[in-house]
Chimera marker file (.cmm) of the C-alpha trace (Angstrom):
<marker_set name="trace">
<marker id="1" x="0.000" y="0.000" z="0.000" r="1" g="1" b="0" radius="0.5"/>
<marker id="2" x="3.118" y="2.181" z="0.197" r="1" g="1" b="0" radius="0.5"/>
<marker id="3" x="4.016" y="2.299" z="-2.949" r="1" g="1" b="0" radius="0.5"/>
<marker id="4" x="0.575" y="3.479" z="-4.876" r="1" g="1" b="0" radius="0.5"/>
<marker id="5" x="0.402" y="6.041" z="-1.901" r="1" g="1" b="0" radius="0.5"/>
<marker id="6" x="3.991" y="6.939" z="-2.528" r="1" g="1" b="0" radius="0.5"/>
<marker id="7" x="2.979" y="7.309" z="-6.931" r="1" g="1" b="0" radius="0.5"/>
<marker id="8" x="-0.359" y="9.637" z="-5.978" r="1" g="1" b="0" radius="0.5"/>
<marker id="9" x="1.590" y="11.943" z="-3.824" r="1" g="1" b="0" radius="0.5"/>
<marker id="10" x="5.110" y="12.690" z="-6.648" r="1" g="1" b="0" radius="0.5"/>
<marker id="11" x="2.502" y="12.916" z="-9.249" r="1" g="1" b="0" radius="0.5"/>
<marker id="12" x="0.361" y="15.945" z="-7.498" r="1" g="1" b="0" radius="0.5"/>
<marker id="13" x="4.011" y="17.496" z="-6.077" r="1" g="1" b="0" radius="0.5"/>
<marker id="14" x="4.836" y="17.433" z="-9.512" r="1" g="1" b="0" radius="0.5"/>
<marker id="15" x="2.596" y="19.623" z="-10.586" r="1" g="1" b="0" radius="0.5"/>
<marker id="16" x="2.168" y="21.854" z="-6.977" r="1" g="1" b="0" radius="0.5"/>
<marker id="17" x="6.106" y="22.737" z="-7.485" r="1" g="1" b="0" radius="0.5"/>
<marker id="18" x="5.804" y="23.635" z="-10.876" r="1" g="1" b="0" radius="0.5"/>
<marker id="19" x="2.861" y="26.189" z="-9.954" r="1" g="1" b="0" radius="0.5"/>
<marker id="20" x="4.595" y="27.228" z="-6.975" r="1" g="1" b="0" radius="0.5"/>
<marker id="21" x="7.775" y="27.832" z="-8.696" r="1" g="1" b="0" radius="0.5"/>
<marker id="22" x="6.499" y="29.849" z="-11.594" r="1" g="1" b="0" radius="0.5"/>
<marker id="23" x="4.559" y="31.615" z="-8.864" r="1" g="1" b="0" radius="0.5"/>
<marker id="24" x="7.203" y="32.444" z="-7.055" r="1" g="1" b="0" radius="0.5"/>
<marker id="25" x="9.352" y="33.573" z="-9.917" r="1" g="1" b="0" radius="0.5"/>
<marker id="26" x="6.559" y="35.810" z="-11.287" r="1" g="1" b="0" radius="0.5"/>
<marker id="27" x="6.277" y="37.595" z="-7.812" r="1" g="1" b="0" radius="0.5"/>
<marker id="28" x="9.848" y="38.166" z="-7.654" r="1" g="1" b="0" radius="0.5"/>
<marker id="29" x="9.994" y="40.612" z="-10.753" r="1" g="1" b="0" radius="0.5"/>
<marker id="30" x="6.774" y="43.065" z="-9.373" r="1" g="1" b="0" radius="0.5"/>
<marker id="31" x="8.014" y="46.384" z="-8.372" r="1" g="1" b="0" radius="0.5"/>
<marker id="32" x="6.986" y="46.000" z="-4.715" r="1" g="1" b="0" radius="0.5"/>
<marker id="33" x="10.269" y="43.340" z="-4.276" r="1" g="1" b="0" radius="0.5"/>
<marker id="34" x="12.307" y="46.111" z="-5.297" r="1" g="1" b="0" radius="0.5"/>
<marker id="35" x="10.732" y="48.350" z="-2.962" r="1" g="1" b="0" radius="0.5"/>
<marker id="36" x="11.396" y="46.171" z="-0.339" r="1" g="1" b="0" radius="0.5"/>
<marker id="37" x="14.861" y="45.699" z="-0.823" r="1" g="1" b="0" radius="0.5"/>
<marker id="38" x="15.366" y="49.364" z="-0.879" r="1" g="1" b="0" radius="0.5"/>
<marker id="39" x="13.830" y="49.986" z="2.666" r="1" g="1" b="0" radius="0.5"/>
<marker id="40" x="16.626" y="47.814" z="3.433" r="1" g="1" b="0" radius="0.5"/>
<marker id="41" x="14.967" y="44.658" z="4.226" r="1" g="1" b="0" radius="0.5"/>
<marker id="42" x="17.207" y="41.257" z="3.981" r="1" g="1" b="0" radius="0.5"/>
<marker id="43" x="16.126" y="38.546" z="1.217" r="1" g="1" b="0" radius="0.5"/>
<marker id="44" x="14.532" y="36.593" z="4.580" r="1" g="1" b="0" radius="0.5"/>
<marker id="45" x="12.318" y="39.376" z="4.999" r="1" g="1" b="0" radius="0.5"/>
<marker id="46" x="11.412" y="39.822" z="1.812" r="1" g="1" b="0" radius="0.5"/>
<marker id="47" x="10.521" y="36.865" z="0.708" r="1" g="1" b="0" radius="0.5"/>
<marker id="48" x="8.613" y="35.396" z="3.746" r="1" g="1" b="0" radius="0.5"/>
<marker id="49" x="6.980" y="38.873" z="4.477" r="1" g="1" b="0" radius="0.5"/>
<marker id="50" x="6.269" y="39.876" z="0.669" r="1" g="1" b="0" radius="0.5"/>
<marker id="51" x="7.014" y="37.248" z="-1.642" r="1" g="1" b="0" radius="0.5"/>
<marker id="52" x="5.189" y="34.272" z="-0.230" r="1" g="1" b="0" radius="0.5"/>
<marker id="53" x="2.033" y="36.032" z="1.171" r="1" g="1" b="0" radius="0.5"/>
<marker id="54" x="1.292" y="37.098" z="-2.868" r="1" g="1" b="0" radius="0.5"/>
<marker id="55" x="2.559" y="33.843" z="-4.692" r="1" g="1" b="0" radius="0.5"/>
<marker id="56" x="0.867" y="31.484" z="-1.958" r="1" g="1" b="0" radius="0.5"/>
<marker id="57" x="-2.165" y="32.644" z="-3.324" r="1" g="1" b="0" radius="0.5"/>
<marker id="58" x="-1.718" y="31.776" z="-6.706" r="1" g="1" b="0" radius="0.5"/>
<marker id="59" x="-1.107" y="28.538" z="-5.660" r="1" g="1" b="0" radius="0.5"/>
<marker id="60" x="-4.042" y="28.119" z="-2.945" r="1" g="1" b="0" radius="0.5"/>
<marker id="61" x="-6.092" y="28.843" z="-6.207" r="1" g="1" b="0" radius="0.5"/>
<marker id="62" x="-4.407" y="26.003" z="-8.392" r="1" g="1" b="0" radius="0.5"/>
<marker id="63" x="-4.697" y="23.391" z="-5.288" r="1" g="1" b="0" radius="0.5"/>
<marker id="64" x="-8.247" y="22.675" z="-5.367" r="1" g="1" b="0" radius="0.5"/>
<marker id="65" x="-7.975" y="21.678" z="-8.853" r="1" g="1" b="0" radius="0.5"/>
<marker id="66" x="-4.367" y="19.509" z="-8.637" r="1" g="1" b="0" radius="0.5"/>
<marker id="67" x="-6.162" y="17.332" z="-5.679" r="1" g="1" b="0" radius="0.5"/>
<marker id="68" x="-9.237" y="16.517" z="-7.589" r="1" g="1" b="0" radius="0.5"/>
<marker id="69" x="-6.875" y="15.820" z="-10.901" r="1" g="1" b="0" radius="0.5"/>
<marker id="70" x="-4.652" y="13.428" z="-8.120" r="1" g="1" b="0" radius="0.5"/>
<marker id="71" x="-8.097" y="11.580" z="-6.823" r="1" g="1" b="0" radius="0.5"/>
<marker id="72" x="-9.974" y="11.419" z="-10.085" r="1" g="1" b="0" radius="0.5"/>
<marker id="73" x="-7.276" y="10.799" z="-12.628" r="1" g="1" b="0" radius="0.5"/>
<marker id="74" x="-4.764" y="9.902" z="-10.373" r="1" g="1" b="0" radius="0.5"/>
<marker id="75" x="-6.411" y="7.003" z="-8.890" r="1" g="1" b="0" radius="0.5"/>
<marker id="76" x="-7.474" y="5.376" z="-11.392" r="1" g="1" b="0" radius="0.5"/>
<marker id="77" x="-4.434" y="5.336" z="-13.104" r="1" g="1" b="0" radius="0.5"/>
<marker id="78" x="-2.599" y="3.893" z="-9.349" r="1" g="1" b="0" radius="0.5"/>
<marker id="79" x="-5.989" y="1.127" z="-9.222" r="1" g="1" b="0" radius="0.5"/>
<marker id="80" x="-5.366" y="0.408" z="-12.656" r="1" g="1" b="0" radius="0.5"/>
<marker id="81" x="-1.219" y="0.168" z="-12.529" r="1" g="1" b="0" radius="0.5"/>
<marker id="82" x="-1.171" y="-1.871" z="-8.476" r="1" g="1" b="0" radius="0.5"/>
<marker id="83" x="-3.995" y="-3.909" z="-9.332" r="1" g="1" b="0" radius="0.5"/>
<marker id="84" x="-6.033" y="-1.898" z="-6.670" r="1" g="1" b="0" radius="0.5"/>
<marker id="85" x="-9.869" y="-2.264" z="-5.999" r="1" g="1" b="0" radius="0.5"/>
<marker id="86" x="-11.248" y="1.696" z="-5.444" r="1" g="1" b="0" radius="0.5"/>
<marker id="87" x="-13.320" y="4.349" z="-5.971" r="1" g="1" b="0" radius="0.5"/>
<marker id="88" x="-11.548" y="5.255" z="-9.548" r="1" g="1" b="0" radius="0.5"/>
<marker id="89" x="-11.974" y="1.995" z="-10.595" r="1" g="1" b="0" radius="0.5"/>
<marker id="90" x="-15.350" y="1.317" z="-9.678" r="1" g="1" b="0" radius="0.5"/>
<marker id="91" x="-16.651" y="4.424" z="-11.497" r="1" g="1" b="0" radius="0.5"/>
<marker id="92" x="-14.258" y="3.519" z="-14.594" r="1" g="1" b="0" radius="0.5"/>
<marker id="93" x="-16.308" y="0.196" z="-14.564" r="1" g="1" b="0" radius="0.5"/>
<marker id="94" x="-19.545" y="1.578" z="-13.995" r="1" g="1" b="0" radius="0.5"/>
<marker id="95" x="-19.279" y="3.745" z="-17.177" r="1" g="1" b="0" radius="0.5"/>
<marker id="96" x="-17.911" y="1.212" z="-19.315" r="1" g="1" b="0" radius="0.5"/>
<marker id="97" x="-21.202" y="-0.945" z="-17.793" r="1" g="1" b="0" radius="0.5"/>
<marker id="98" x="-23.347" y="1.786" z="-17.771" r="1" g="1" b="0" radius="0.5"/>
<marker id="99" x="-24.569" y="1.733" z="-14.357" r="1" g="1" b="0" radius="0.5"/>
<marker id="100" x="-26.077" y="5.160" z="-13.799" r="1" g="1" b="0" radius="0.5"/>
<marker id="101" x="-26.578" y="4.393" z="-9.979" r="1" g="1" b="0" radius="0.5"/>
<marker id="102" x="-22.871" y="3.796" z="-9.286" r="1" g="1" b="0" radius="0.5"/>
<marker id="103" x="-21.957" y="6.131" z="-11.473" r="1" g="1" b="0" radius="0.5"/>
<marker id="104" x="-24.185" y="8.944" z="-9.736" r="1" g="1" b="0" radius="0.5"/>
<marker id="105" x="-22.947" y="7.823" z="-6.684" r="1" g="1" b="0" radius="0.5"/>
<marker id="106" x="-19.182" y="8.251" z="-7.618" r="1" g="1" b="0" radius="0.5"/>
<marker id="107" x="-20.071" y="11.989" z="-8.921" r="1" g="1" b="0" radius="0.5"/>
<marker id="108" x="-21.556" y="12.686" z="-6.365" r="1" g="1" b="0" radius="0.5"/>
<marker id="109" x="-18.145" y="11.567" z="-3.904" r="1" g="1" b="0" radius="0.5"/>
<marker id="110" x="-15.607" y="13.198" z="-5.909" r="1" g="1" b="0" radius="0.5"/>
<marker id="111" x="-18.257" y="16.885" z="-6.423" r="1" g="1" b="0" radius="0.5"/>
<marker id="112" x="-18.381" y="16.564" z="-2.612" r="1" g="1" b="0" radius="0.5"/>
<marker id="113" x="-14.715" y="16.044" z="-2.022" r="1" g="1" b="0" radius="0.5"/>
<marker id="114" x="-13.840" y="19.073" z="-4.580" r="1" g="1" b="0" radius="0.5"/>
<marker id="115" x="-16.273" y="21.119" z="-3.095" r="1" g="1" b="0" radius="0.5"/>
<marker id="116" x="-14.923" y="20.650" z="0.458" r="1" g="1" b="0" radius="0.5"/>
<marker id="117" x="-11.347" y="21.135" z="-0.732" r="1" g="1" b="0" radius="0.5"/>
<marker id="118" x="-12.512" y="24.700" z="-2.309" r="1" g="1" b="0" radius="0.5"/>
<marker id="119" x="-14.315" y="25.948" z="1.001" r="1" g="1" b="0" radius="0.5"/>
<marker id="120" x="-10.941" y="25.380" z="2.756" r="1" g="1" b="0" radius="0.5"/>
<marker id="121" x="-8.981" y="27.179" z="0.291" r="1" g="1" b="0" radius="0.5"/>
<marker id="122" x="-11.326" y="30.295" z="0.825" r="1" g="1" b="0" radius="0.5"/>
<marker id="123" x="-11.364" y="30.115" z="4.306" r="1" g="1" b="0" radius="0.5"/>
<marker id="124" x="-7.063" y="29.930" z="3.600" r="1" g="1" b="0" radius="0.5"/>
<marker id="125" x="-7.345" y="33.045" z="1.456" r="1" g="1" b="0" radius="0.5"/>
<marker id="126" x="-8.747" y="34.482" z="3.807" r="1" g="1" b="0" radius="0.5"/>
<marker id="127" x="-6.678" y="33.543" z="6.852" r="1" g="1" b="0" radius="0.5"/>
<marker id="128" x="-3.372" y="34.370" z="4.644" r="1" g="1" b="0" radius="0.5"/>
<marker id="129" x="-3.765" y="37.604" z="3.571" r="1" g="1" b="0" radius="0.5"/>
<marker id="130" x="-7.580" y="39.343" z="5.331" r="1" g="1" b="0" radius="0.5"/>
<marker id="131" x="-7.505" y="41.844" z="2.746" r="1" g="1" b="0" radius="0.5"/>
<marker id="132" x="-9.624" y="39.368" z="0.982" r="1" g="1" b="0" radius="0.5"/>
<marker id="133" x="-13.341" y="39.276" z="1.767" r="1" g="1" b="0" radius="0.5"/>
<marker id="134" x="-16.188" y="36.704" z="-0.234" r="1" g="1" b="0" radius="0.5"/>
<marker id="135" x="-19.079" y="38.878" z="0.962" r="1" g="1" b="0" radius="0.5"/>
<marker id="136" x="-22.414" y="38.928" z="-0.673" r="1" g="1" b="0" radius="0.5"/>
<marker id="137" x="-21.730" y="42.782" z="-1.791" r="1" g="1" b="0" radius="0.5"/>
<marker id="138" x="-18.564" y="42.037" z="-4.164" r="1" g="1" b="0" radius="0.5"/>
<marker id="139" x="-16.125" y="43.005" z="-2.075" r="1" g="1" b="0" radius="0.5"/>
<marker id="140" x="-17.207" y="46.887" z="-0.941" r="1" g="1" b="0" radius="0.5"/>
<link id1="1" id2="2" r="1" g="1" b="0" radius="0.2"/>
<link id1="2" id2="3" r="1" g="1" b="0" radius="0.2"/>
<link id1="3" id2="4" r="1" g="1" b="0" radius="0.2"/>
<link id1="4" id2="5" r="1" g="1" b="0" radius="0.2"/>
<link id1="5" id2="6" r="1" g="1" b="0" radius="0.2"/>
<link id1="6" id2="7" r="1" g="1" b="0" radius="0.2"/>
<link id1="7" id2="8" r="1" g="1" b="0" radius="0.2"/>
<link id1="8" id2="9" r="1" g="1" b="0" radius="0.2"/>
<link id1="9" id2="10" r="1" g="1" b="0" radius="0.2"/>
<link id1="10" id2="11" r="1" g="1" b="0" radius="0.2"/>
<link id1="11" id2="12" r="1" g="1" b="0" radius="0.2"/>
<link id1="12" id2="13" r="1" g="1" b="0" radius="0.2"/>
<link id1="13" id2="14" r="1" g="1" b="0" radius="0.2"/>
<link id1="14" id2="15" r="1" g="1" b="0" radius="0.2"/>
<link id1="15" id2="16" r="1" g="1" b="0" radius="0.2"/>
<link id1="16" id2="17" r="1" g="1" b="0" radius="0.2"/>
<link id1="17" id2="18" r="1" g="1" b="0" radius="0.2"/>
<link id1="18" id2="19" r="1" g="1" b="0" radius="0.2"/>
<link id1="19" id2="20" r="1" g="1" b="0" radius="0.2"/>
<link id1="20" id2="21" r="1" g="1" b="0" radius="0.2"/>
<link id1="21" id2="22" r="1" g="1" b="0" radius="0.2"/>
<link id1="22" id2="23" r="1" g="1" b="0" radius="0.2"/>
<link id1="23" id2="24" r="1" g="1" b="0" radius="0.2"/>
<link id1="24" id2="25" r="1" g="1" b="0" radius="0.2"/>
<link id1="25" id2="26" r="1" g="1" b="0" radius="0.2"/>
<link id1="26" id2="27" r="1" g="1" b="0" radius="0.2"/>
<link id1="27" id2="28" r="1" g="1" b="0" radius="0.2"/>
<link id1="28" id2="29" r="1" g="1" b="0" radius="0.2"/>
<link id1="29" id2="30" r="1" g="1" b="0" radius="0.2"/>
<link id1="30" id2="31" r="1" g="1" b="0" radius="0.2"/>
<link id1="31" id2="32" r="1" g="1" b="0" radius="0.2"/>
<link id1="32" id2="33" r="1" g="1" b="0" radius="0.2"/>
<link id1="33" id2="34" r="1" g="1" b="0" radius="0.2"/>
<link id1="34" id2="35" r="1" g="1" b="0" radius="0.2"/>
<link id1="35" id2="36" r="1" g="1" b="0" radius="0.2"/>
<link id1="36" id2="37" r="1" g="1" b="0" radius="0.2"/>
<link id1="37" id2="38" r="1" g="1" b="0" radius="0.2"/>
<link id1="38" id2="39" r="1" g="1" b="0" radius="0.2"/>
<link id1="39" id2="40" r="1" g="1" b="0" radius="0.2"/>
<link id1="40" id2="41" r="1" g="1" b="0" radius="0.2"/>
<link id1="41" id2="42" r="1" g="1" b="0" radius="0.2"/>
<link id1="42" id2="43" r="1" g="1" b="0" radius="0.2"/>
<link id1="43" id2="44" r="1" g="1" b="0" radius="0.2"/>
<link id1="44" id2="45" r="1" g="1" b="0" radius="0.2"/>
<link id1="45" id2="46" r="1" g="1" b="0" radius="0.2"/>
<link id1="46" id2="47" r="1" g="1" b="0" radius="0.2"/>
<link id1="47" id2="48" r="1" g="1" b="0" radius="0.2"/>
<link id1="48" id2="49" r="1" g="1" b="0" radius="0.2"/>
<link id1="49" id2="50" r="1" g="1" b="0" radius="0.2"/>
<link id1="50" id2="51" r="1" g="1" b="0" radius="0.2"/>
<link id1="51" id2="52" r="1" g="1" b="0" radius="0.2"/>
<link id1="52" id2="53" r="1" g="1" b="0" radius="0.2"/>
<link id1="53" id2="54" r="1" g="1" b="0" radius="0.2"/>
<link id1="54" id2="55" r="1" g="1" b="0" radius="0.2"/>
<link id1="55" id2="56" r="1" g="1" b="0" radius="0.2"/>
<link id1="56" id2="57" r="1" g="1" b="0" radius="0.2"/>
<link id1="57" id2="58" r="1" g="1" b="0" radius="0.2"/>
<link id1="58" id2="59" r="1" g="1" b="0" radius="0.2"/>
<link id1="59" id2="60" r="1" g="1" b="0" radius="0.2"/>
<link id1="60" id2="61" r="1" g="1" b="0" radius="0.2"/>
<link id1="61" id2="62" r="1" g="1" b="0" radius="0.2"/>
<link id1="62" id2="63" r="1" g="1" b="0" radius="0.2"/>
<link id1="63" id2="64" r="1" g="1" b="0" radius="0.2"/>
<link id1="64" id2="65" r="1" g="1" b="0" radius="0.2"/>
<link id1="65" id2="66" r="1" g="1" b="0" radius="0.2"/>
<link id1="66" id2="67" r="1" g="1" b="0" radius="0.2"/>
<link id1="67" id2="68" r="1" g="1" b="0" radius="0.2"/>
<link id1="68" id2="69" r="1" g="1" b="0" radius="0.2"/>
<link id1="69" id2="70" r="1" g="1" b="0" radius="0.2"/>
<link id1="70" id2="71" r="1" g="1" b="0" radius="0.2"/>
<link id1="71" id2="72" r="1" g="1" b="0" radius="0.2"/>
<link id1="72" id2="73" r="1" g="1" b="0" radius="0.2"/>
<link id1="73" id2="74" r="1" g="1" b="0" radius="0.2"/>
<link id1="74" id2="75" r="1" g="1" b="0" radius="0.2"/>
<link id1="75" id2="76" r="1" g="1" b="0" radius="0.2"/>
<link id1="76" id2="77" r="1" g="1" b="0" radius="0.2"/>
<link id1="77" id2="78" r="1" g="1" b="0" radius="0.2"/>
<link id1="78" id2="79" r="1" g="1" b="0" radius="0.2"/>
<link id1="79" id2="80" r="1" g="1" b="0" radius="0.2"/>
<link id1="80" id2="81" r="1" g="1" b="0" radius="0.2"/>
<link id1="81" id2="82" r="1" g="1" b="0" radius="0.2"/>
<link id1="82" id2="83" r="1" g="1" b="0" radius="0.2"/>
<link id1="83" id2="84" r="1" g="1" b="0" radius="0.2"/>
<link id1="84" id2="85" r="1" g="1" b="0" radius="0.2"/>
<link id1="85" id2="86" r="1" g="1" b="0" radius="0.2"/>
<link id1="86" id2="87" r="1" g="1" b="0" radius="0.2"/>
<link id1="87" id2="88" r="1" g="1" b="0" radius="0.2"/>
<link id1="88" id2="89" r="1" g="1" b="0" radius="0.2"/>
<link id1="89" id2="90" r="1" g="1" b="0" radius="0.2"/>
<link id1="90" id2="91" r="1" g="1" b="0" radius="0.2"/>
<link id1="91" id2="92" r="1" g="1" b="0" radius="0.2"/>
<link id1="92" id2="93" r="1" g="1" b="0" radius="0.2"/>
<link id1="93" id2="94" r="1" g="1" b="0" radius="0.2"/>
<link id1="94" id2="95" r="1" g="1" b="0" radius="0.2"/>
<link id1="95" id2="96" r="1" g="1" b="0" radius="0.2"/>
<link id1="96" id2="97" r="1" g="1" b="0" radius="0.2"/>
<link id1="97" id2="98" r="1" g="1" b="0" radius="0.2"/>
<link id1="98" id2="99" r="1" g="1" b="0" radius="0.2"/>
<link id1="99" id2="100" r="1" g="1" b="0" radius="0.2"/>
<link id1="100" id2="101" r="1" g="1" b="0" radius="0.2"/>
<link id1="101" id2="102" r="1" g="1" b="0" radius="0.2"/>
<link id1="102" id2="103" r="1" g="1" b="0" radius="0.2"/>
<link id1="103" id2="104" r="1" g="1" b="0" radius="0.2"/>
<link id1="104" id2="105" r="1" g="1" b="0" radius="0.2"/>
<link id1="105" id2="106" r="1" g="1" b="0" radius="0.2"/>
<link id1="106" id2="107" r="1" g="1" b="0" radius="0.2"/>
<link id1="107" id2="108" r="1" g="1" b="0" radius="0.2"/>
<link id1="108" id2="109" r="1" g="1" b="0" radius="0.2"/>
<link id1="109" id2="110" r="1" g="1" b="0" radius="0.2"/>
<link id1="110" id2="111" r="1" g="1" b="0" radius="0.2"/>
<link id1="111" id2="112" r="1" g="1" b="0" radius="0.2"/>
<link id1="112" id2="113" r="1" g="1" b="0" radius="0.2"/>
<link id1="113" id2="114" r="1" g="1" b="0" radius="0.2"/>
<link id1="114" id2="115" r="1" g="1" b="0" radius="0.2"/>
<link id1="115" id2="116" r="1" g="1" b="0" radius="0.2"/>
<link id1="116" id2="117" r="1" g="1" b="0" radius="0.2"/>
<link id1="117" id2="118" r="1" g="1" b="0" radius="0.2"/>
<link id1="118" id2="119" r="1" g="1" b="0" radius="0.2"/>
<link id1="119" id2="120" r="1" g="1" b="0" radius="0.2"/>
<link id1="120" id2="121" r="1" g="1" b="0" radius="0.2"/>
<link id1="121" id2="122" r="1" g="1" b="0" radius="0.2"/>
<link id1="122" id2="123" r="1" g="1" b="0" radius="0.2"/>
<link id1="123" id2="124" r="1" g="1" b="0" radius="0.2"/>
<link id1="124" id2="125" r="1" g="1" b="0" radius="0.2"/>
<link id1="125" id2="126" r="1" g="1" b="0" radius="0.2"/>
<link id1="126" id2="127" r="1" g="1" b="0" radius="0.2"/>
<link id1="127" id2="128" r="1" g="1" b="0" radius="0.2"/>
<link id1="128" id2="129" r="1" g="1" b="0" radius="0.2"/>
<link id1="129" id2="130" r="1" g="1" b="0" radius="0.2"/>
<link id1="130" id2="131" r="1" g="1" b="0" radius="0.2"/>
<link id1="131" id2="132" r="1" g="1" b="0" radius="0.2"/>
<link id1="132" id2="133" r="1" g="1" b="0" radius="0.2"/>
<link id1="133" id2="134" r="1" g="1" b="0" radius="0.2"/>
<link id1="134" id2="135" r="1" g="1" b="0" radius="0.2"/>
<link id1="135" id2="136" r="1" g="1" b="0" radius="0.2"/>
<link id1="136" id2="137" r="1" g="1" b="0" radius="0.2"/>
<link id1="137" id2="138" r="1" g="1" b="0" radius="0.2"/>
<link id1="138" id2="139" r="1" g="1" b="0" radius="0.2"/>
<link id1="139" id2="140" r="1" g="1" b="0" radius="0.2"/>
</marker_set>
């Protein structure tokens, strides 16, 4: 069970460290970096106090998305690969054998699971940088 745990979790870091990295990069060439090193802040500073409370936002929007690609696609391709019986598999099988019960059901896990995922990244947003508000009057 290691090892199919150990191929879901490199295949979504994969991806996470790519975003992150380009993120990162991208913040690093705004003007407000520059700023920051001018007030005579060291690179610690600026990049924990600055750089990372901008790029880890781009990335909190990306993660929602990477975890459902790692559960849907991602575990079907481990059940398939390690011989696995899961949730991937049985709603691979169910559409192949058109069984609209099972494959309801299996919608319905993985919309549930996504939609959980994105109510913790807002409430993340939210907790990193409070500037950010999701109220019901767009933000005024």
């Amino acid at each position: 069970m290691t090892l199919p745990l150990i191929t879901m979790v490199l295949g979504g870091f994969a991806s996470l460290t790519y975003l992150t990295k380009y993120s990162f990069l991208e913040e690093l060439n705004k003007p407000y970096v520059l700023a920051a090193y001018a007030k005579g802040l060291n690179s610690q500073q600026v990049l924990y106090k600055h750089v990372f409370r901008n790029a880890i936002l781009v990335v909190l929007a990306g993660l929602p998305e990477a975890l459902a690609g790692i559960f849907f696609v991602g575990n079907l391709f481990v059940e398939i690969i390690f011989h696995l019986d899961g949730v991937g598999l049985l709603g691979f099988e169910a559409i192949v054998q058109r069984d609209y019960p099972v494959i309801f059901g299996v919608l319905f896990f993985f919309t549930l699971f996504s939609l959980i995922l994105r109510l913790i990244c807002d409430v993340l947003y939210q907790w990193i940088d409070p500037r950010i508000h999701f109220d019901a009057q767009g933000g005024k």
